[in-house]
N, CA, C and O atoms as a DFTB+ gen file, in Angstrom:
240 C
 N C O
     1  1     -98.686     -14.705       5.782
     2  2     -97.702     -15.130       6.757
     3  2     -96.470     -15.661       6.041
     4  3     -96.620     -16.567       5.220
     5  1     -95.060     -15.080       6.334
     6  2     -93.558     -15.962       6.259
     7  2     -93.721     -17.359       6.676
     8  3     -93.827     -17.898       7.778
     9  1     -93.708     -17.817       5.363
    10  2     -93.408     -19.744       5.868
    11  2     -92.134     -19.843       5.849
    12  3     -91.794     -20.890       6.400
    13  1     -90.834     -18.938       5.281
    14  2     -89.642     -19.252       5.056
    15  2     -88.377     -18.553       4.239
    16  3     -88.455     -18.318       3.034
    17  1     -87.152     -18.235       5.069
    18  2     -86.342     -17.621       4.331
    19  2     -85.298     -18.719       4.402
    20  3     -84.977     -19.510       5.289
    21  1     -84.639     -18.367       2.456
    22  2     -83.708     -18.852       2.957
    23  2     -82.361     -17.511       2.155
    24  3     -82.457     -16.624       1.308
    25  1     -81.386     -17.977       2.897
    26  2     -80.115     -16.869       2.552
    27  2     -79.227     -17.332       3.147
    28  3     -79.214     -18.423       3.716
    29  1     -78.037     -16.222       3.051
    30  2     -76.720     -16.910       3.157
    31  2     -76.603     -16.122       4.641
    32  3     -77.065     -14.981       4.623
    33  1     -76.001     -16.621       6.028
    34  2     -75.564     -16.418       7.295
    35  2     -74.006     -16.096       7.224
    36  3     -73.093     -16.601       6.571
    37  1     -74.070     -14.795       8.384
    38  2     -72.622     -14.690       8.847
    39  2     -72.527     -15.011      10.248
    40  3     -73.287     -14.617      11.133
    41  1     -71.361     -15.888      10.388
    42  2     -71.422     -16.345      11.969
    43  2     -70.791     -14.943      12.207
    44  3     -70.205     -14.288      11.345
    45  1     -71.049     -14.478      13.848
    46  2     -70.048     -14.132      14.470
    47  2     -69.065     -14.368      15.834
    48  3     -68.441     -15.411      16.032
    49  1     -69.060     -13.765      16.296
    50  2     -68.255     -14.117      17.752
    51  2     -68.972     -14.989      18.440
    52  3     -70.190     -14.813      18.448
    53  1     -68.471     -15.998      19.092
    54  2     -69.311     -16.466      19.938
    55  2     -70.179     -17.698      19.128
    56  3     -71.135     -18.214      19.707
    57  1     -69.852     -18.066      17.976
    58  2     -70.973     -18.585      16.773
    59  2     -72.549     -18.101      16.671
    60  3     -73.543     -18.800      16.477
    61  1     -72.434     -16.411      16.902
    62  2     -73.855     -15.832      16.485
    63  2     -73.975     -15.793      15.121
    64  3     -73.168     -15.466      14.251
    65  1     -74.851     -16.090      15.081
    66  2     -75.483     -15.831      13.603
    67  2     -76.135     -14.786      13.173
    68  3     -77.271     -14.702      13.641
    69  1     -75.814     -13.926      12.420
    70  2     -76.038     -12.940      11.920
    71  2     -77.099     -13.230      10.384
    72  3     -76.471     -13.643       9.410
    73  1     -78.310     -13.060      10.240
    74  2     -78.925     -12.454       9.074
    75  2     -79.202     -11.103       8.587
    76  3     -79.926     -10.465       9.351
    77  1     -78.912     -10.623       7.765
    78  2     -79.342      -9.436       7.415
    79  2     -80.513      -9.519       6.257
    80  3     -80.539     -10.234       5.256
    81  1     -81.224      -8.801       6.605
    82  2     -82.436      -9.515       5.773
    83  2     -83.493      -7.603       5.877
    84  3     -83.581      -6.843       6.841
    85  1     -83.975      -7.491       4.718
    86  2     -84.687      -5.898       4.385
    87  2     -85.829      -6.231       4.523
    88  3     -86.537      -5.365       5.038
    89  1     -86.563      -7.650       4.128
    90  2     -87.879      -8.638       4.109
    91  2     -88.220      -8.288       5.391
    92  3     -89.450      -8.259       5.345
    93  1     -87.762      -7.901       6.917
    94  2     -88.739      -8.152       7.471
    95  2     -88.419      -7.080       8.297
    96  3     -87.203      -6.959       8.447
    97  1     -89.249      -6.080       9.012
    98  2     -89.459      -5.038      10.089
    99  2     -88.522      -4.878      11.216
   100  3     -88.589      -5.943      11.830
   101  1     -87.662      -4.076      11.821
   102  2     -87.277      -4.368      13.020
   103  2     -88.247      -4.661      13.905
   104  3     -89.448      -4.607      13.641
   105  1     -87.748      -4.994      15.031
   106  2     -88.422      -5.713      16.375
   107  2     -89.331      -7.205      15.683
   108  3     -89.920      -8.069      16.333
   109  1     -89.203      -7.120      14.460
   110  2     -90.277      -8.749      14.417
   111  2     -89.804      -9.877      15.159
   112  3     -88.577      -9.773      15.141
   113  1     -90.011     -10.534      15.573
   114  2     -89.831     -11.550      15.914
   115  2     -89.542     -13.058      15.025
   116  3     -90.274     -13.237      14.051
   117  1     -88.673     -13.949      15.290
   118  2     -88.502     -14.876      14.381
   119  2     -88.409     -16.400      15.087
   120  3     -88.828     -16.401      16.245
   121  1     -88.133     -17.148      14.799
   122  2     -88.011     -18.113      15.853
   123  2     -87.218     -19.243      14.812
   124  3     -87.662     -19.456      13.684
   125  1     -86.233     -19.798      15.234
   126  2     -85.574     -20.983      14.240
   127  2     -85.565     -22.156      14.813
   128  3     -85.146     -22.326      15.958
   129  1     -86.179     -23.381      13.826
   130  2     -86.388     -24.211      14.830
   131  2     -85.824     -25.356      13.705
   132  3     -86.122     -25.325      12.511
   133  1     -84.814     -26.526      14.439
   134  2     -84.370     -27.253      13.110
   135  2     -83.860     -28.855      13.537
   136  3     -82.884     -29.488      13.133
   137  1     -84.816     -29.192      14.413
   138  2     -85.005     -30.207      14.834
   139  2     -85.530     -31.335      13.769
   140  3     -85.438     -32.508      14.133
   141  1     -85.975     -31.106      12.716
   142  2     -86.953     -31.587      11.508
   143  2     -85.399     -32.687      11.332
   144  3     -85.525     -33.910      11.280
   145  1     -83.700     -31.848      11.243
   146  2     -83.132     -32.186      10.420
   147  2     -82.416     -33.770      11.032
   148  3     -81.784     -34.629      10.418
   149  1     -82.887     -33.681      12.675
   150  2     -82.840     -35.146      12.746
   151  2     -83.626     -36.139      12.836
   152  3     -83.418     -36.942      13.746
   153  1     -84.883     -36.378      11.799
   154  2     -85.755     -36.770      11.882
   155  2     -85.298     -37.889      11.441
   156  3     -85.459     -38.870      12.166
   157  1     -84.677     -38.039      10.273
   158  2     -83.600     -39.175       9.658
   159  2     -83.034     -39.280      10.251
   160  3     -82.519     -38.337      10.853
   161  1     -82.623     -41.167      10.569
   162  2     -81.443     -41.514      10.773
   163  2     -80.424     -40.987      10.240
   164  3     -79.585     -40.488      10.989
   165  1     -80.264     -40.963       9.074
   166  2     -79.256     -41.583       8.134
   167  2     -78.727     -39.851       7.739
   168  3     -77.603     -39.626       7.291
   169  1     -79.825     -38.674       8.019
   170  2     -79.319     -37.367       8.028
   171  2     -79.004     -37.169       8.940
   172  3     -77.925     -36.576       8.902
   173  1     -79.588     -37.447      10.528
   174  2     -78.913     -37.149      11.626
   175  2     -77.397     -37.587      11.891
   176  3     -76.701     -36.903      12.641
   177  1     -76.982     -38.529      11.381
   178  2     -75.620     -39.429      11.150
   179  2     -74.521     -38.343      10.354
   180  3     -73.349     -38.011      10.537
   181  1     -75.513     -38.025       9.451
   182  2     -74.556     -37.478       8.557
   183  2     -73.769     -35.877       8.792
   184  3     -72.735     -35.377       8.349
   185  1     -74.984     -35.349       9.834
   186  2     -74.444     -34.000      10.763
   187  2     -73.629     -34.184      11.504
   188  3     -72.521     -33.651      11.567
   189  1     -74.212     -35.181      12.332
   190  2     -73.162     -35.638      13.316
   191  2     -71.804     -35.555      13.479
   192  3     -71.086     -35.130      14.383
   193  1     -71.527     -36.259      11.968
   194  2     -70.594     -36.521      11.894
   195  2     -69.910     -35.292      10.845
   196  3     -68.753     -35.086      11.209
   197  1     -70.185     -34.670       9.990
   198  2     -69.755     -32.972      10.052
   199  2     -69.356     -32.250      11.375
   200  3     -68.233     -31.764      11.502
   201  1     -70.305     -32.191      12.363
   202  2     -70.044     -31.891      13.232
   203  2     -68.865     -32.067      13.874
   204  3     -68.149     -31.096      14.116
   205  1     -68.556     -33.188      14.189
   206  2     -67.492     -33.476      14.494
   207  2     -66.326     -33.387      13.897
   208  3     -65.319     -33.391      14.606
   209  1     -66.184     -33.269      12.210
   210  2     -65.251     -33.236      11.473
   211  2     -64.797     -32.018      11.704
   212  3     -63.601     -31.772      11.854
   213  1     -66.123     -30.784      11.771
   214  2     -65.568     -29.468      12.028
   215  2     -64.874     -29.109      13.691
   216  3     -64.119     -28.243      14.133
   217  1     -65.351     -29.884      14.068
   218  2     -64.455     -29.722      16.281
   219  2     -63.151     -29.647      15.875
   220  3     -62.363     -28.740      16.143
   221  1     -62.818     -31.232      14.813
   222  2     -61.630     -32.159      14.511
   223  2     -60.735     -30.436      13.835
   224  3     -59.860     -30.181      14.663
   225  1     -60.732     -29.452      12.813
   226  2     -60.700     -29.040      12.276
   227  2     -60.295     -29.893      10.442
   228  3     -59.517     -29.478       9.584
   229  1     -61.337     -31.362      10.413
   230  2     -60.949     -31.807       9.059
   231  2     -62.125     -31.212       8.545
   232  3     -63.303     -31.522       8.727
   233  1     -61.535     -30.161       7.766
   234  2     -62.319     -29.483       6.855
   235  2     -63.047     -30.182       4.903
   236  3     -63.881     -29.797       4.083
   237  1     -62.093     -31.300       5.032
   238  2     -62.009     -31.611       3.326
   239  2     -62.587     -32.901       3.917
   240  3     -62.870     -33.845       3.179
């Protein structure tokens, strides 16, 4: 069993995310789940607030 890919994403329209990936069959199924990453305070804070920097467009 796949415990995990990791690689580089292309957003597209709409902020889809695009993987292209040869590792796995068409029609498989995948499921992304990334709730883990606010398990921390102190990481959930720190998205957050990316998050928002990127709305803001402060990129630096």
């Amino acid at each position: 069993m796949l415990t995990g890919i990791k690689q580089k994403a292309n957003v597209g329209k709409n902020g889809k995310i695009e993987l292209p990936t040869t590792d796995l069959a068409e029609g498989t199924i995948v499921e992304d789940e990334t709730t883990y990453l606010f398990q921390s305070e102190v990481n959930k804070q720190c998205l957050l607030k990316a998050r928002e920097n990127l709305e803001k467009r402060n990129l630096i």
